[in-house]
Residue, then its C-alpha position, 0 to 999 in steps of 0.5 A: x459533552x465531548x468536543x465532537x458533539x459540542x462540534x455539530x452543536x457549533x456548526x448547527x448553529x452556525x447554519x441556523x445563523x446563515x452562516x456557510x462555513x462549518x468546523x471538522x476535526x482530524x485527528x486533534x486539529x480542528x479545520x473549516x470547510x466550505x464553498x471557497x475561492x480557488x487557490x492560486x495555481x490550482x487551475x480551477x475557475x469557480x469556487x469549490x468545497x475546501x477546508x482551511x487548516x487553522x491549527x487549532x486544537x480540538x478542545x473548548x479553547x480551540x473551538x472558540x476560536x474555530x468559531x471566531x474565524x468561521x464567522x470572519x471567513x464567511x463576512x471576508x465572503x460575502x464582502x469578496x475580501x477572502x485572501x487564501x495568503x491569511x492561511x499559508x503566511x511564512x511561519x504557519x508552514x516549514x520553509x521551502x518549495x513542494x519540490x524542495x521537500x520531496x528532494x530533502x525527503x528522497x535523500x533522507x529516505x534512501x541515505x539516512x532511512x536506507x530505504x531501497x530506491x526501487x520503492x521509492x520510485x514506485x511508491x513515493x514518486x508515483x503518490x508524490x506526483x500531484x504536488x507541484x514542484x513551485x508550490x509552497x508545502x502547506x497542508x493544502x497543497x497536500x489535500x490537493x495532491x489527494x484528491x487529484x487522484x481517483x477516490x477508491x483506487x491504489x493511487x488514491x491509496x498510494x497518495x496518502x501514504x506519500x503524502x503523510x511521509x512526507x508531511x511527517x517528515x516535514x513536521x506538518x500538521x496534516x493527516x490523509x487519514x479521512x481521504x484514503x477510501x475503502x480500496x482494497x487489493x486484497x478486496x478487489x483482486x481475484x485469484x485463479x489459483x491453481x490446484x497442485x496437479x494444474x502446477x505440475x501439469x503446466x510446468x511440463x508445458x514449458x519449453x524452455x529449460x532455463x524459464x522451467x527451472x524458474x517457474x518450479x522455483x516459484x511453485x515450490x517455494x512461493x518466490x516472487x517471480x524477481x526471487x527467483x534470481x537473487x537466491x543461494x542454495x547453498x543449503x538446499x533444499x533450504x532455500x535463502x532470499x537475498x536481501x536484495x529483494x522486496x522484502x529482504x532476506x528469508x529462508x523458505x522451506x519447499x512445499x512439496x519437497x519433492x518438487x525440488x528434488x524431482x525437478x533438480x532446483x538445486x542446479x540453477x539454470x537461468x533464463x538469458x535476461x539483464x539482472x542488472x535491471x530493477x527487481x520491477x523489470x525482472x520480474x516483467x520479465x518473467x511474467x512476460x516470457x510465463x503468462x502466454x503459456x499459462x490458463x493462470x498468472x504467474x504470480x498465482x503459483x506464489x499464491x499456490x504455495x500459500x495455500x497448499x502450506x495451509x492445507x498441509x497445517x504449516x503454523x500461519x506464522x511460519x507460512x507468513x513469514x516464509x513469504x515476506x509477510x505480516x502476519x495480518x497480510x498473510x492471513x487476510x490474503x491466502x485465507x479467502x482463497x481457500x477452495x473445497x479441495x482444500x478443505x476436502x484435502x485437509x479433511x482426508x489428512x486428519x481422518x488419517x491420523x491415528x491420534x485423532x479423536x474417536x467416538x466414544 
C-alpha cells in the first residue's frame, strides 16, 4: 500500500473515531487540516479550515506520528486549550520578521541573483504584498499571504510564485504548488490578430512619423513595444535587442523584409518621450499614444509577426527564440492563434513548390 492510500485509510479512521482533524500530504511533508482558531493578526473572528504544518515526512514513520497529533489537536479542541504558539515556536521556523525576509530577499535578488528591478517590483513585491511585515515567516503565514488573493487569477499565480521564492530562499518548508489554480494567460487571453494587409494598412493611418517608425518596428520584427527604444541597427536589416530589456539581448531577423526596407526602419526617428522611465512606463507610452488609432491592441502586431513566421515555415525554434521565448510558451501561445488564412496561405505556398510530392 503506498503512503497516500495508508493516508485516507488513517483519515477514515479517524473520521469513524468523530475525530475532525484529518492528515494531507504536500510534496514529502505531511500536514493537518481542519476547523480552527484564527491565528493571532489574521483579523478573522471564527474559526475556519486551516492546516497545521507539522513537519512531518510522508512515510509509515511520519504518519504515526501525524496521527499521534491529530488526536491531541482535536482533544486541545474540544478542551478549548489549542494554542497556535505549540506550531510557530523558535526553531521550527528561520529567525526574523515577513518584512526582514522580503528585505534579505530583495538584496540577494537583485545584487547576488542579478535579477532586474523592474521585475522585482512587478512580480515579487506585487505577490509578496499580503505577507505582514511584523509577522513571523512561517509556512502559515505564507498559506495566508496565498489564499488572501483571488483563486483562478494572475494574482493568485503571481502569490505562489513569490511565496515559493522566498520560502526557498528561506529554507522553508512550504510548497504553493496545491494553491496555484487552473488560471491561464494563454487560456484566457483572446487575440484580434491582425492580417498582414490590416498591419500595413493602419501603419499609414498613423500621423506622427516618429510613433510610424515604432509601430513598423514592432510589425516587423515582433519587438515588445519598450524594444523599440533599446535596439542597434548596426547590422540591419538584422536587428539587435539591448540587454536592457524583459528578456535580454536577441537578434531578430525581419518578417517581411521588406517592411524594413520600404518603410526606412533602418533611420530611427523616436517619439519625444522619458526613456529614462522603467521598460513598464515606456511601453504605457506607447500602447498610449497607439491604441486609440487602431481596431487592434498594440501588443497584437508582436503576436502578428509570430504568426506570419509560421505561415512562412520559420523552425518554431528559431521563431521562439527571436522573440525572447521558451520554446513551450512560444508553441503554447501563437499556435492557437492560427487562422484559415494562415492555413489557406501556407497551403498555397507548398502547391507552389517544385520539389513537392505529386501523384503517382
Amino acid at each position: 500500500m503506498d503512503i497516500s492510500a495508508k493516508i485516507s485509510a488513517t483519515n477514515s479512521r479517524l473520521k469513524a473515531q468523530l475525530i475532525k482533524i484529518s492528515i494531507g500530504q504536500t510534496s514529502d511533508k505531511l500536514h493537518l487540516r481542519g476547523t480552527l482558531p484564527p491565528r493571532e493578526g489574521s483579523g478573522k473572528k471564527r474559526a475556519y479550515q486551516q492546516r497545521i504544518y507539522i513537519s512531518q515526512p510522508a512515510n509509515p514513520a511520519g504518519l504515526k506520528a501525524a496521527e499521534r497529533e491529530a488526536r491531541l489537536v482535536a482533544a486541545q479542541l474540544i478542551n478549548k486549550e489549542f494554542n497556535w504558539a505549540r506550531y510557530e515556536r523558535a526553531g521550527s521556523t528561520p529567525a526574523g520578521s515577513c518584512g526582514d525576509w522580503i528585505r534579505k530577499f530583495e538584496r540577494w535578488y537583485i545584487h547576488t541573483k542579478g535579477g532586474k528591478a523592474e521585475t522585482w517590483k512587478g512580480d515579487y513585491v506585487k505577490g509578496l504584498r499580503h505577507l505582514k511585515p511584523a509577522a513571523t515567516l512561517t509556512p502559515a503565514a505564507l498559506e495566508q499571504a496565498i489564499l488572501a488573493t483571488e483563486p483562478n487569477t494572475k494574482s493568485r499565480q503571481r502569490a505562489c510564485m513569490a511565496v515559493g521564492a522566498i520560502a526557498k530562499f528561506a529554507k522553508l518548508d512550504f510548497d504553493p504548488s496545491p494553491f496555484r489554480g487552473s488560471y491561464s494567460q494563454r487560456k484566457t487571453a483572446i487575440r484580434n490578430v491582425p492580417s498582414c494587409a490590416a498591419v500595413a494598412e493602419y501603419r499609414e493611418k498613423v500621423p506622427n512619423p516618429a510613433w510610424r517608425w515604432v509601430y513598423g518596428m514592432m510589425a516587423t520584427y515582433g519587438l515588445r513595444n519598450h524594444e523599440c527604444f533599446k535596439v542597434d541597427l548596426s547590422e540591419f536589416p538584422i536587428v539587435y535587442v539591448l540587454e536592457e530589456t524583459k528578456t535580454g539581448s536577441r537578434e531578430v531577423w525581419p518578417c517581411y523584409p521588406e517592411w524594413a526596407e520600404n518603410w526606412a526602419l533602418d533611420k530611427p526617428l523616436l517619439p519625444d518621450i522619458d526613456l529614462t522611465r522603467t521598460n513598464t512606463l515606456i511601453g504605457n507610452s506607447v500602447t498610449s499614444y497607439l491604441s486609440p488609432k487602431l481596431p487592434f491592441k498594440p501588443y497584437d502586431l508582436r503576436h502578428a509577426w509570430a504568426v506570419r513566421t509560421i505561415s512562412f515555415g520559420w523552425p518554431d525554434a528559431f521563431s521562439a527564440q527571436q522573440m525572447g521565448h521558451s520554446l513551450i510558451v512560444h508553441n503554447e501561445t501563437y499556435q492557437r492563434w492560427i487562422k484559415k488564412r494562415d492555413h489557406q496561405r501556407m497551403y498555397d505556398i507548398l502547391l507552389k513548390r517544385e520539389d513537392r510530392p505529386r501523384p503517382p
